[in-house]
C-alpha positions as CSV (number, residue, x, y, z in Angstrom):
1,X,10.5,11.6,-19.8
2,X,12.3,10.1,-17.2
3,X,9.8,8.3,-13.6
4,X,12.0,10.9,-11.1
5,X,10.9,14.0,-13.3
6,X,7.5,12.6,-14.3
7,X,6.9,12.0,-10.5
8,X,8.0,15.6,-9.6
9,X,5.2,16.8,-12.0
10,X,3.0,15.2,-10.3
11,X,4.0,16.3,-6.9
12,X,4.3,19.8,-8.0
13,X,0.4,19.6,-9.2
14,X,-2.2,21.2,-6.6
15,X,-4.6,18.5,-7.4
16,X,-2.6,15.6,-6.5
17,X,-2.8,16.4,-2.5
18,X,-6.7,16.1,-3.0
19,X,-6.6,13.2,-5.7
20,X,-6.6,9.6,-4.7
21,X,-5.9,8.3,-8.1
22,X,-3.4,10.9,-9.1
23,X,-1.9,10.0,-5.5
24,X,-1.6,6.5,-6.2
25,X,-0.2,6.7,-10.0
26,X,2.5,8.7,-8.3
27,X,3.5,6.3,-5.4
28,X,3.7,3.6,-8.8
29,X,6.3,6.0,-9.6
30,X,8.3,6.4,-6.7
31,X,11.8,4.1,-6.8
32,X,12.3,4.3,-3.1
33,X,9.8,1.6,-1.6
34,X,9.4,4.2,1.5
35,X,7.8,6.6,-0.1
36,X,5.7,4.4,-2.2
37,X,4.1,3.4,0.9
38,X,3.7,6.8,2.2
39,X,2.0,7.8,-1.1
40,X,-0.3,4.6,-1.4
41,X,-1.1,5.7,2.8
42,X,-2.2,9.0,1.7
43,X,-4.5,8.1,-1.1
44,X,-6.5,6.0,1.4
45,X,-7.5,9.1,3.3
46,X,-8.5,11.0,0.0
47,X,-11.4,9.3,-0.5
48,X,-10.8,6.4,-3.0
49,X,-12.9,4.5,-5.0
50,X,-14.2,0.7,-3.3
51,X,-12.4,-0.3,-6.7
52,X,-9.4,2.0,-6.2
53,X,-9.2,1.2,-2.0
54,X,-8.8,-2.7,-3.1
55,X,-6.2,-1.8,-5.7
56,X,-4.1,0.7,-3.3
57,X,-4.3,-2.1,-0.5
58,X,-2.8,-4.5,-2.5
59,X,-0.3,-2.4,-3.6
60,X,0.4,-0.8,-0.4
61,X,0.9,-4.7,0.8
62,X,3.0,-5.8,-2.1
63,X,5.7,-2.5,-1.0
64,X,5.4,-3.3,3.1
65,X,6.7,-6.8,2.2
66,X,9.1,-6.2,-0.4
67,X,10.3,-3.8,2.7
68,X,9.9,-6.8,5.6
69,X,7.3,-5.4,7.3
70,X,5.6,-8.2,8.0
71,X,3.2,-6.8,10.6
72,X,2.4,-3.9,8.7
73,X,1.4,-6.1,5.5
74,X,-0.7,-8.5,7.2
75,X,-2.7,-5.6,9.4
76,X,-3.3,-3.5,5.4
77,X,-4.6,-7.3,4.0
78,X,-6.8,-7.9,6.5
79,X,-8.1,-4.1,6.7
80,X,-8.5,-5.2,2.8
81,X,-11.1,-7.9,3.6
82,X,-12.9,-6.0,6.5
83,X,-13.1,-3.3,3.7
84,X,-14.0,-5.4,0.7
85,X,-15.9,-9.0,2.4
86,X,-16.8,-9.8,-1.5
87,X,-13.4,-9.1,-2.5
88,X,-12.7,-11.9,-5.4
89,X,-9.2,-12.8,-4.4
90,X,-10.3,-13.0,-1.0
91,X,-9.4,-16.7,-0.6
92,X,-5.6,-15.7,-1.7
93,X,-5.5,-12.7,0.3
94,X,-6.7,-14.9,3.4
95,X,-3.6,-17.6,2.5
96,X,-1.2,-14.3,2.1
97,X,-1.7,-13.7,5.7
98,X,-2.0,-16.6,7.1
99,X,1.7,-17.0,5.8
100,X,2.7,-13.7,6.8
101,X,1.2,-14.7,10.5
102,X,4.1,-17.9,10.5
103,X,7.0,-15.8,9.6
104,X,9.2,-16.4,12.4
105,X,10.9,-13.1,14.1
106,X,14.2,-13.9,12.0
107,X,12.6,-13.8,9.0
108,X,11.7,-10.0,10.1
109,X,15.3,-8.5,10.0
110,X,13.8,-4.7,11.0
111,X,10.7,-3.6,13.2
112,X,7.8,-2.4,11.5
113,X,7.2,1.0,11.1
114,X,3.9,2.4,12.7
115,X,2.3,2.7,9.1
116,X,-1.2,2.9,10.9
117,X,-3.6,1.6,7.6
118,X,-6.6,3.9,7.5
């Protein structure tokens, strides 16, 4: 079954709007990096795992780069460690934004969405 269709299943499901995890396995889906990030934005309010939070973070900050949103990445990996202090990766996470903080303003071809990190 092709991603689009397999993601319209899951949209059309009444559990995914209450479902972190099927929320998240369906922004994984989504081609359009946009909507990705709206998808791993609502799974954070819908009550994720600590395991699950650190996963969508990551995620989440993986698709706000790959979109230039500098901003928006660094504020989701730092809520990351303010969420998860014993995260394991924490020392790469810390070095992710400290080079997201040196990115000069030409390197950031488009402003930042408000994508307000919960």
């Amino acid at each position: 079954m092709p991603l689009p269709q397999i993601a319209g299943f899951l949209e059309s499901l009444p559990a995914t709007t209450n479902s972190a995890v099927l929320t998240e396995k369906l922004a994984g889906l989504y081609a359009i990096p946009s909507n990705a990030v709206d998808a791993y934005e609502r799974a954070l309010t819908l009550n994720p795992t600590p395991e699950q939070r650190i996963r969508i973070r990551l995620a989440l900050g993986e698709k706000l780069q790959a979109q230039d949103f500098v901003a928006a990445a660094r504020r989701d990996y730092q809520k990351l460690l303010e969420e998860a202090p014993d995260y394991p990766g924490k020392t790469a996470i810390e070095e992710k934004i400290k080079l997201l903080g040196e990115k000069s303003p030409a390197q950031m071809p488009r402003p930042d969405p408000d994508y307000s990190t919960k």
